[in-house]
C-alpha positions as CSV (number, residue, x, y, z in Angstrom):
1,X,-55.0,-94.1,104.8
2,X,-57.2,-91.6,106.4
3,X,-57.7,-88.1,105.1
4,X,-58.7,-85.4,107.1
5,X,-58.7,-81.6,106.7
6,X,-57.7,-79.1,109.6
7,X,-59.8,-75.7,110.1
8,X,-59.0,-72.6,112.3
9,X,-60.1,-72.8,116.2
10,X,-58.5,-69.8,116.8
11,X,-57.2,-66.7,114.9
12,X,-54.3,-66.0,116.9
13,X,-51.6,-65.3,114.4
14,X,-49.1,-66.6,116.9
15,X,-45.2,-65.6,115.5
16,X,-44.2,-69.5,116.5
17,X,-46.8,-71.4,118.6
18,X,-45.5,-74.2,120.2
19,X,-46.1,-76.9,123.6
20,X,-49.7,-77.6,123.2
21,X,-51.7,-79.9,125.5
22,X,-54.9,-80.6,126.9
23,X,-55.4,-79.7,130.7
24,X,-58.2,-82.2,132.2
25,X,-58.4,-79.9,135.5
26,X,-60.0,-77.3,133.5
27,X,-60.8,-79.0,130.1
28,X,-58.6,-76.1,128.8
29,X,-55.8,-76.2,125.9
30,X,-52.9,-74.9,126.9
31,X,-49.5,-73.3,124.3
32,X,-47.3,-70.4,124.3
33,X,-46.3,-68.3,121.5
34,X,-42.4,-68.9,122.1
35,X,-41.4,-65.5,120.1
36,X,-44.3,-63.5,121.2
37,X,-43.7,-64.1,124.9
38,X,-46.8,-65.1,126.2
39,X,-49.3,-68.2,126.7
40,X,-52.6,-68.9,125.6
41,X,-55.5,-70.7,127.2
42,X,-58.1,-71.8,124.9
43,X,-61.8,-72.8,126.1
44,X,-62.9,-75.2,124.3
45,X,-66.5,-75.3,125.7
46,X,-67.2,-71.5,125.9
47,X,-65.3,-71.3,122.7
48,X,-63.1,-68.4,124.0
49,X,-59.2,-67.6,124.5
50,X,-57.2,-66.0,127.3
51,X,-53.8,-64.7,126.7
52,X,-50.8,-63.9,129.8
53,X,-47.8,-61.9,128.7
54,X,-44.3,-63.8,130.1
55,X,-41.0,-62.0,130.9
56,X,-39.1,-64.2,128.7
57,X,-39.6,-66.7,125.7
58,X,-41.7,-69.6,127.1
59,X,-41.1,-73.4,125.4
60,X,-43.9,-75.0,126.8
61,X,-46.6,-74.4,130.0
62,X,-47.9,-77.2,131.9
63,X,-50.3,-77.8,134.8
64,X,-49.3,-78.8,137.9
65,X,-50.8,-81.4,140.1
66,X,-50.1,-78.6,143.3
67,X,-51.5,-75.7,141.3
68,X,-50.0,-73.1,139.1
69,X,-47.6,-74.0,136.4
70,X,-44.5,-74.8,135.3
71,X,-43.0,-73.1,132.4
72,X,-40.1,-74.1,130.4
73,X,-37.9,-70.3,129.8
74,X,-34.6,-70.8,127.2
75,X,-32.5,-71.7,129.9
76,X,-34.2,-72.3,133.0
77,X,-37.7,-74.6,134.4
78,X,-39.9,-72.1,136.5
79,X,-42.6,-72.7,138.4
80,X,-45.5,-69.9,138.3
81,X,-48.8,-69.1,140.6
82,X,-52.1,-69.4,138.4
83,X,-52.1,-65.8,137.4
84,X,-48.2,-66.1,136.0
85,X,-46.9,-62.9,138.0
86,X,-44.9,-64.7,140.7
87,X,-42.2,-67.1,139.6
88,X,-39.4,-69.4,140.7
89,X,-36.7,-71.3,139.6
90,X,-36.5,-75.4,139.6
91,X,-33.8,-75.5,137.4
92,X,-30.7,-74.3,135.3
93,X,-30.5,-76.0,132.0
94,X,-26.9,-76.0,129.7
95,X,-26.0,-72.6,131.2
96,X,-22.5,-73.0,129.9
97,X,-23.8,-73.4,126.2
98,X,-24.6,-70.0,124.9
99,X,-26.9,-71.0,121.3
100,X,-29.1,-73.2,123.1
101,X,-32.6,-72.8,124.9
102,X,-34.9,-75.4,126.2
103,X,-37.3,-76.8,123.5
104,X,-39.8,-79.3,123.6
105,X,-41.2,-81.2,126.4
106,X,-43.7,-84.0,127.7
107,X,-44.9,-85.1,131.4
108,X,-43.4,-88.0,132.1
109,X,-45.4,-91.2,133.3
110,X,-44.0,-90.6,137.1
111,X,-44.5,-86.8,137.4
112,X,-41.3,-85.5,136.1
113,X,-40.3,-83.5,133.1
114,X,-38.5,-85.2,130.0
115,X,-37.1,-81.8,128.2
116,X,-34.8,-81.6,125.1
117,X,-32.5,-78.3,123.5
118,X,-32.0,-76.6,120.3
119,X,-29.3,-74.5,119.2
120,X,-30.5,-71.5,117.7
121,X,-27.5,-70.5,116.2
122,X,-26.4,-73.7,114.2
123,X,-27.0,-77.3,113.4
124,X,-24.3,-78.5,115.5
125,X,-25.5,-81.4,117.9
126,X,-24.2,-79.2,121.2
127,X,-27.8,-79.9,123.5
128,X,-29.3,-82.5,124.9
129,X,-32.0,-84.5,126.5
130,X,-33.0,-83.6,130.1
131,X,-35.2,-85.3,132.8
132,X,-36.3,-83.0,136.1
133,X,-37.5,-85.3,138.5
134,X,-40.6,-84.4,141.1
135,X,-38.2,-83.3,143.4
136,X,-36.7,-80.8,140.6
137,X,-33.6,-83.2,140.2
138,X,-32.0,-82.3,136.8
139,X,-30.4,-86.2,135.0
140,X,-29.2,-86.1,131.7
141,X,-30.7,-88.6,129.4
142,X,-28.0,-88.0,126.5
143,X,-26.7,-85.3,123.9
144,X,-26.0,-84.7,120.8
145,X,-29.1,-83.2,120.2
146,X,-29.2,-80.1,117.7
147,X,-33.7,-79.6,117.7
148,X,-35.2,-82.0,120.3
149,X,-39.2,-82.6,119.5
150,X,-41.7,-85.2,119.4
151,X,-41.2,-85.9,122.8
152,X,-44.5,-88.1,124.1
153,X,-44.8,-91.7,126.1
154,X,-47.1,-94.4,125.4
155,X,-50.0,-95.0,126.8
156,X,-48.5,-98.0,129.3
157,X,-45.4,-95.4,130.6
158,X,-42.8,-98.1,129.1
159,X,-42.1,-96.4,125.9
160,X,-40.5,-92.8,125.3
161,X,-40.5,-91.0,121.5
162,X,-38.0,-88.7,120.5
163,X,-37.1,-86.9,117.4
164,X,-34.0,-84.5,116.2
165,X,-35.8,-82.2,113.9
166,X,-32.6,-81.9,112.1
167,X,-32.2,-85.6,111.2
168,X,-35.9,-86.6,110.9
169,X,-36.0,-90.1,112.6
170,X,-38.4,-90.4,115.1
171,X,-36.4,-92.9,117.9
172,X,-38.1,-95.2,120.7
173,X,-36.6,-95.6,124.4
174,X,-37.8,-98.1,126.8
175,X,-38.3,-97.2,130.3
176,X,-37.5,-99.0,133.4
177,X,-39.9,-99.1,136.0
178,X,-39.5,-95.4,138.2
179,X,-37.5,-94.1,134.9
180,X,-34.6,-96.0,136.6
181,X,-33.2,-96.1,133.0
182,X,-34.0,-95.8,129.1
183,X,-32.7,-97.9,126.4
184,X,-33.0,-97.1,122.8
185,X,-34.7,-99.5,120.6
186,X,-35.2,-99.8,116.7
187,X,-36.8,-96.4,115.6
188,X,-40.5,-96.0,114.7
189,X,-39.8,-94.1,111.6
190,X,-37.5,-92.9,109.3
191,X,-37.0,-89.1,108.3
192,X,-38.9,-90.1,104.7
193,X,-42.3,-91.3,105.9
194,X,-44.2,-88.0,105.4
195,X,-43.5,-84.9,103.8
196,X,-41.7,-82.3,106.1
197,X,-40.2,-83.0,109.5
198,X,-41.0,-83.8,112.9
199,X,-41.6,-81.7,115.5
200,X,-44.2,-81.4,118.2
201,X,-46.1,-84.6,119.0
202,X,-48.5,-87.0,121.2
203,X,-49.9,-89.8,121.3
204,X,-53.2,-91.7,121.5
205,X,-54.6,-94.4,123.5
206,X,-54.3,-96.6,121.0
207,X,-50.9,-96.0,120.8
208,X,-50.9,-94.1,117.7
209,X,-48.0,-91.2,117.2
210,X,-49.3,-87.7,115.8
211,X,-46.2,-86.1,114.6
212,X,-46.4,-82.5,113.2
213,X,-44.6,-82.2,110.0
214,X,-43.0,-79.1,109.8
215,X,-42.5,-77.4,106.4
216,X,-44.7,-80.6,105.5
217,X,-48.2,-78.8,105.7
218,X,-49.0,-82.0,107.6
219,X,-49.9,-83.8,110.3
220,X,-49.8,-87.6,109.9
221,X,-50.5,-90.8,112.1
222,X,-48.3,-93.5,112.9
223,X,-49.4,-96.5,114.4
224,X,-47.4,-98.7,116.8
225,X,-45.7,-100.9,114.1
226,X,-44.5,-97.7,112.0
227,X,-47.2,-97.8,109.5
228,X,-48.9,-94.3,108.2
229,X,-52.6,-94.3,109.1
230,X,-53.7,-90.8,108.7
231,X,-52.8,-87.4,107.3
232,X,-54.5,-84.0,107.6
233,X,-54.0,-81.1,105.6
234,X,-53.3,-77.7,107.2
235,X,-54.0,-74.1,106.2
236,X,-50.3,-73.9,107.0
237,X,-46.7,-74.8,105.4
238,X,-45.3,-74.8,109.4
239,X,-47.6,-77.4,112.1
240,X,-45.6,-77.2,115.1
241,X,-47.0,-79.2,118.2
242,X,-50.3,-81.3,118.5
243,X,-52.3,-82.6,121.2
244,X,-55.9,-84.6,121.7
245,X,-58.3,-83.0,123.8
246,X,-62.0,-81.7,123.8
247,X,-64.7,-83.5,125.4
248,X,-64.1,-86.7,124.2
249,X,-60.5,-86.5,124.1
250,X,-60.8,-87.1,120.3
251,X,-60.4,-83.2,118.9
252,X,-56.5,-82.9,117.6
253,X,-55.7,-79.6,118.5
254,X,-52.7,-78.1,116.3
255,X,-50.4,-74.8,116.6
256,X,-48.2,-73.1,114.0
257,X,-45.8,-70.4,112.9
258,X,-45.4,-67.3,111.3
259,X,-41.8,-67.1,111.9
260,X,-39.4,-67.6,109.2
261,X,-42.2,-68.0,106.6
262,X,-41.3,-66.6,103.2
263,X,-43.8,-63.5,102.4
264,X,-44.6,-65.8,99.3
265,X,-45.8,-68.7,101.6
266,X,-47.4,-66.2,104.0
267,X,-50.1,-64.9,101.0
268,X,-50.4,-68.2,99.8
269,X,-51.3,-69.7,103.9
270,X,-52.6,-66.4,105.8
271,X,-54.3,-68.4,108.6
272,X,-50.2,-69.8,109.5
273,X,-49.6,-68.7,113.3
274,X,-53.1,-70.0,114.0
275,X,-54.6,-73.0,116.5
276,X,-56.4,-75.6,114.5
277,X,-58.2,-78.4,115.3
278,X,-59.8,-81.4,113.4
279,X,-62.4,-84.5,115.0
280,X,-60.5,-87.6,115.1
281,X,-61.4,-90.8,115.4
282,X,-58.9,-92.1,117.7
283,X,-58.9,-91.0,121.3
284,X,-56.1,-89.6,123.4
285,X,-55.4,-90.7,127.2
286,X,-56.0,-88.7,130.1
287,X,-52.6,-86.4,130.3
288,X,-49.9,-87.4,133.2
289,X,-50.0,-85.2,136.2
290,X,-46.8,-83.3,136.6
291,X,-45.6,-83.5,140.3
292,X,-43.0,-80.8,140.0
């Protein structure tokens, strides 16, 4: 197995940094800092970030195909104008289910947005797993979801990861052709194949799955057939979300939390809350374009 060792991009001290991925239209990393209401933009070739204040809690920001952005608020999809002061709603998202908020998220391989919840409150399995269409139509995948992460396709389109942070196994889904349908098969992991557990995720061209390995200190690799190829050590007890960018799409960038770190664990990993990023050898793929 590979080792590798992550080092601070950024010293953002972000309370719980989450959704990163790589935007090609302006080789730019975007994340949010979900408690600190606001998202970053960090520059990888001028080295330098940029930093928008939200009106609410923000799960993830992505890029869209007809400019602006699409943001991911707890219980709602918005679209936003480039400079995020204007902003409108796609979408209403378990309105009638008070502890949960819209977690992770991925571009899907036909535009749309595959979203899961977490309920804040409990570990009860209340939430579920969303799709919004191009045309902002909202299908439930299925429930029973108490932390959806590690949400992130193949490189083909034809497969779909998923993990329950609560339950650790990180699940496969075949897609039909359009996203016509989605059929579980066997799991690529179990919740024992690296310290921690899963959150935030993506995958590479070769089709290997990055999972961040919250608690774990960790980010490891998982090829196609389940087996652990990598693992980089963090400056921080609490990786949240990963995603290959750079020039050569081979940087793995990496956010993190502050958030419900014990003071202890806090003096012992000072740089947690920060982006990190390590070279890779594997590559990722060009990112889907969202159509919303």
């Amino acid at each position: 197995m590979r080792l590798h060792h992550a080092r601070t991009a950024f010293d953002c001290h972000n309370l719980l940094g989450e959704g990163c991925n790589w935007n090609a239209l302006d080789q730019s990393l975007w994340w949010t800092d979900i408690e600190g209401k606001c998202v970053f933009r960090w520059d990888d070739h001028g080295k330098v970030a940029a930093m928008r204040q939200l009106p609410n809690r923000a799960a993830f920001v992505f890029p869209r195909l007809r400019g602006g952005f699409v943001l991911g608020f707890p219980k709602s999809i918005v679209t936003t104008d480039p400079t995020f002061t204007d902003f409108s709603q796609v979408a209403e998202i378990e309105p009638h289910l008070a502890h949960t908020r819209i977690n992770d998220a991925a571009i899907d391989p036909y535009g749309g947005i595959v979203l899961g919840t977490y309920n804040e409150q409990t570990r009860e399995p209340v939430g579920g797993v969303y799709r919004i269409a191009s045309n902002g139509e909202v299908i439930k995948l299925f429930n029973g979801v108490a932390a959806a992460n590690g949400l992130a396709f193949s490189p083909d389109g034809r497969i779909m990861y998923f993990t329950d942070t609560t339950e650790g196994t990180i699940r496969r889904f075949a897609l039909a052709p359009q996203f016509a349908g989605l059929t579980e098969i066997g799991p690529l992991a179990g919740p024992n194949i690296a310290p921690g557990s899963p959150d935030g995720a993506t995958v590479d061209n070769e089709g290997g799955y990055w999972s961040a390995r919250l608690r774990g200190g960790c980010v490891v690799r998982i090829d196609k057939n389940g087996h652990l190829t990598d693992s980089v050590d963090m400056p921080s007890m609490a990786p949240t979300c990963v995603a290959l960018g750079g020039e050569n799409l081979r940087t793995l960038f990496i956010t993190s939390r502050r958030t419900r770190q014990s003071c202890d664990e806090l003096l012992r990993f000072p740089e947690s809350g920060n982006l990190f990023r390590i070279e890779v050898g594997q590559a990722g793929r060009l990112p889907f374009s969202c159509r919303l």
